[in-house]
MARBA-3410 file (N, C-alpha, C, O; in Angstrom, 1 decimal):
59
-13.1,-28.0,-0.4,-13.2,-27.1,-1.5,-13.7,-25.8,-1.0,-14.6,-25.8,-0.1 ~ -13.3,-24.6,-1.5,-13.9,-23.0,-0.9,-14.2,-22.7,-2.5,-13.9,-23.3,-3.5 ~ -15.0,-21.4,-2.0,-16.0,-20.6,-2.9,-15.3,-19.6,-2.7,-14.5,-19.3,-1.8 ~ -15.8,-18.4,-4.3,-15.1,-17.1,-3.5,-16.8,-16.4,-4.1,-17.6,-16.9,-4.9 ~ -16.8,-15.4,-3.5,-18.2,-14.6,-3.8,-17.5,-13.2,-4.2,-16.4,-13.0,-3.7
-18.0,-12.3,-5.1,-18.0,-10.8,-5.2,-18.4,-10.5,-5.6,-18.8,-10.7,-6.7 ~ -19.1,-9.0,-4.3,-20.1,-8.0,-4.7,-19.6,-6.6,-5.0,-18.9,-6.0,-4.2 ~ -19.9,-6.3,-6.0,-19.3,-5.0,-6.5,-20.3,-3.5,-6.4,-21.0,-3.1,-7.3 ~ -20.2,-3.0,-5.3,-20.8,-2.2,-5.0,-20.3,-0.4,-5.6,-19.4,-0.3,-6.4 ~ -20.8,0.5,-5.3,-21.3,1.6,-5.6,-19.3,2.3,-4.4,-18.0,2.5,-4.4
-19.5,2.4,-4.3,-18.1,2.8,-3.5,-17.0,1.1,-3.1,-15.8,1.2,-3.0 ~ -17.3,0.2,-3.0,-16.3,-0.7,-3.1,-16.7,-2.4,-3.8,-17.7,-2.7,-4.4 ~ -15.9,-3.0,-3.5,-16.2,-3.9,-4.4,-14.9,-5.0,-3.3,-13.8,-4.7,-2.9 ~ -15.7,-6.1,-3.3,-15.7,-6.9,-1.5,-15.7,-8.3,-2.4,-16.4,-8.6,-3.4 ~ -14.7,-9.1,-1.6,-14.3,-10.6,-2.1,-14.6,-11.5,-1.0,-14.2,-11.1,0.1
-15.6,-13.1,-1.0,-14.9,-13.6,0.4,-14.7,-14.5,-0.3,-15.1,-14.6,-1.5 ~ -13.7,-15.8,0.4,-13.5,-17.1,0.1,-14.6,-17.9,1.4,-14.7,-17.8,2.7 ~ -15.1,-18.7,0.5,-16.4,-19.9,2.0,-16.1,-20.8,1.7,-15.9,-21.1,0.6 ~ -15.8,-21.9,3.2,-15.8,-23.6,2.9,-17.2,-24.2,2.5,-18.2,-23.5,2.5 ~ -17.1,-25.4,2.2,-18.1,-26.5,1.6,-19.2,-25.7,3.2,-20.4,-25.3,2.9
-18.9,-25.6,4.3,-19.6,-25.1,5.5,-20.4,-24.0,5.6,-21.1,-23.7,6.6 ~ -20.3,-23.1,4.2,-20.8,-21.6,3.7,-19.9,-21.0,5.1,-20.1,-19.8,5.2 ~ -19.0,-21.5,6.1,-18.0,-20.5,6.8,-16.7,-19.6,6.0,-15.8,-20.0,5.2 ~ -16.9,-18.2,6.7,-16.3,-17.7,6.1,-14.8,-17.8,6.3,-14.4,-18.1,7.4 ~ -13.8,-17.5,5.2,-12.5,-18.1,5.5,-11.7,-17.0,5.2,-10.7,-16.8,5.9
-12.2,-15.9,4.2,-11.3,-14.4,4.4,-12.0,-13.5,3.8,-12.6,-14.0,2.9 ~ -12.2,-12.5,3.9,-12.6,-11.2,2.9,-12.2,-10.3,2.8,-12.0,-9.8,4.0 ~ -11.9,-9.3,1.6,-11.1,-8.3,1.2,-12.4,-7.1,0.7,-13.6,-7.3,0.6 ~ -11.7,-5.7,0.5,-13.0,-5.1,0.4,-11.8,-3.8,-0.3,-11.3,-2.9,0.4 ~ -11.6,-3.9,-1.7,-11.2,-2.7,-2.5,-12.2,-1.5,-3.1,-13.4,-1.9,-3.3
-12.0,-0.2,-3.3,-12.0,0.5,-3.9,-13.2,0.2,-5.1,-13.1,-1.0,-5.1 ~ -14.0,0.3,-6.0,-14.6,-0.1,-7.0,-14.1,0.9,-8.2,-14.1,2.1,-8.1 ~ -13.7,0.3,-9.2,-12.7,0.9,-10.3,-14.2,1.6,-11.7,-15.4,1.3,-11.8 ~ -13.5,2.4,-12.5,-14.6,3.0,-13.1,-14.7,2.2,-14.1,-15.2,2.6,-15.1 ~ -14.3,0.9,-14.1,-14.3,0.1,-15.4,-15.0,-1.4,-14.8,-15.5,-2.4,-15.4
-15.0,-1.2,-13.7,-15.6,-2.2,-12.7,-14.5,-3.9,-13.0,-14.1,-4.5,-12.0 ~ -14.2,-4.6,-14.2,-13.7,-5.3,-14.7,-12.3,-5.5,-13.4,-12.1,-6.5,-12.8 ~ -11.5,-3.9,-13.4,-10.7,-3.9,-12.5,-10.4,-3.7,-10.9,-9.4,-3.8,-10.1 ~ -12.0,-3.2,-10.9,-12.0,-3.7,-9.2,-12.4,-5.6,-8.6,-12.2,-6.1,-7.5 ~ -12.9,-6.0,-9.9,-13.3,-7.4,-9.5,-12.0,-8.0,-9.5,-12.0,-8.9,-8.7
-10.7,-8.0,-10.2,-9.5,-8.8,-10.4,-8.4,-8.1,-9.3,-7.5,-8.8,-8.7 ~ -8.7,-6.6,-8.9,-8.0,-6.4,-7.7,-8.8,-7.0,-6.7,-8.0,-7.2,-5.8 ~ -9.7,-7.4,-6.3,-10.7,-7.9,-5.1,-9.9,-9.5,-5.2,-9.2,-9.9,-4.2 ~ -9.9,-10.1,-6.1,-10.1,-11.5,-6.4,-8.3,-12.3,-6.1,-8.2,-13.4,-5.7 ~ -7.4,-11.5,-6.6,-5.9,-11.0,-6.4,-5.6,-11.0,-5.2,-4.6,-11.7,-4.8
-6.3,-10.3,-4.5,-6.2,-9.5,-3.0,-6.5,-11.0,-2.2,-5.6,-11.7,-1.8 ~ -7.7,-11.3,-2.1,-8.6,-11.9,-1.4,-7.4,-13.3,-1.3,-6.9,-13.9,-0.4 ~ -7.5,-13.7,-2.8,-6.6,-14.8,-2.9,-4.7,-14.9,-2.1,-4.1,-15.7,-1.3 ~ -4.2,-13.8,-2.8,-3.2,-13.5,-1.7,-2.7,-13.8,-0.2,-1.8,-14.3,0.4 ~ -4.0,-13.2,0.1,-4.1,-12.8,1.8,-4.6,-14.0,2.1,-4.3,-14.3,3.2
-5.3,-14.9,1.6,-5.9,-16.1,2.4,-4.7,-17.6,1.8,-4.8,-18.7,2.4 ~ -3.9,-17.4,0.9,-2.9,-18.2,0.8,-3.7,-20.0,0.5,-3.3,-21.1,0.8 ~ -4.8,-19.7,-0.1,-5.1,-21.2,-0.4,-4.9,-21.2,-2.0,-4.9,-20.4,-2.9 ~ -4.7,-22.0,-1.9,-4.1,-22.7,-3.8,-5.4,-22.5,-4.3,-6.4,-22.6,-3.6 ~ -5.4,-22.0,-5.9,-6.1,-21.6,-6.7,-6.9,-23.0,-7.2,-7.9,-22.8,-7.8
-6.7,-24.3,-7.0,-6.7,-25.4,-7.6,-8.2,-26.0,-6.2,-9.2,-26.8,-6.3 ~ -7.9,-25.4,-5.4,-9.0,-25.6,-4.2,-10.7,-25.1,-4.0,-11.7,-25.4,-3.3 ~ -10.4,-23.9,-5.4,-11.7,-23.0,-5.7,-12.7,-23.6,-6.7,-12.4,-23.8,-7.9 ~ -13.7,-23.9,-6.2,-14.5,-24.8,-6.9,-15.8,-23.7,-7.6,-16.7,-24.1,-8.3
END
């Protein structure tokens, strides 16, 4: 099973996915949106994409 973490910071807003190992397995790092709402679903979108693990794996 992986984890996804995001920190939404002041200039961007950063996704990782970690195994049961807290190893990291991908991370993404967008832009932070003025509604913040939509920099967490572009991070989360992204992150998920690019690391191609099934949504059913994220615990």
């Amino acid at each position: 099973m992986y984890r996804i973490g995001i920190d939404v910071g002041g200039t961007n807003t950063d996704a990782v996915i970690i195994n049961e190992n807290l190893e990291l397995i991908h991370g993404v790092k967008v832009p932070t949106s003025g509604d913040i709402q939509t920099g967490i679903e572009s991070a989360l979108h992204k992150v998920m994409a690019e690391s191609q693990i099934e949504a059913g794996s994220i615990s």
